[in-house]
N, C-alpha and C positions, 0 to 999 in steps of 0.2 A: 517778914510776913506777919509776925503779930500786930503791928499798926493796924495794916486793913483791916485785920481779922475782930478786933478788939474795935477798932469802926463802926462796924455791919454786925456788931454783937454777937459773935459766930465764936465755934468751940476754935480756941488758936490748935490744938493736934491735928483733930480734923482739916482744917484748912491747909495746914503744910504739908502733911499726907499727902492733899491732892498734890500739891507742888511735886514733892519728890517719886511720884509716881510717875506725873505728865514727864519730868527730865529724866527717869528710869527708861520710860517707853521712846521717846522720841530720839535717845543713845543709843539703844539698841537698833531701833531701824536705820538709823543712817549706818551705823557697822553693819548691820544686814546686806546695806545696798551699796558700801564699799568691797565688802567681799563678794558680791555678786558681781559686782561691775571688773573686779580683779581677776575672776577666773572665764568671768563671757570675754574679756578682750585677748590674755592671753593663752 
C-alpha cells in the first residue's frame, strides 16, 4: 500500500489505517453472519 499511497502524495499511515480497518470491519461481519446463519438454521 505505500506505492499508491506515495503516488497520490497521501500520508502512507493514514492510508493503511484505512485498509486495516475496512478488513477489521468486513471479518467481523461475515463471522457475524455466519453465526447468525448457524444458530437460525439449527
Amino acid at each position: 500500500m505505500p506505492l499508491p499511497a506515495t503516488a497520490l502524495r497521501a500520508d502512507t499511515a493514514g492510508f493503511s489505517n484505512l485498509l486495516i480497518t475496512t478488513f477489521v470491519d468486513a471479518t467481523g461481519l461475515i463471522i457475524s453472519l455466519l453465526v447468525a446463519r448457524l444458530v437460525l438454521i439449527e
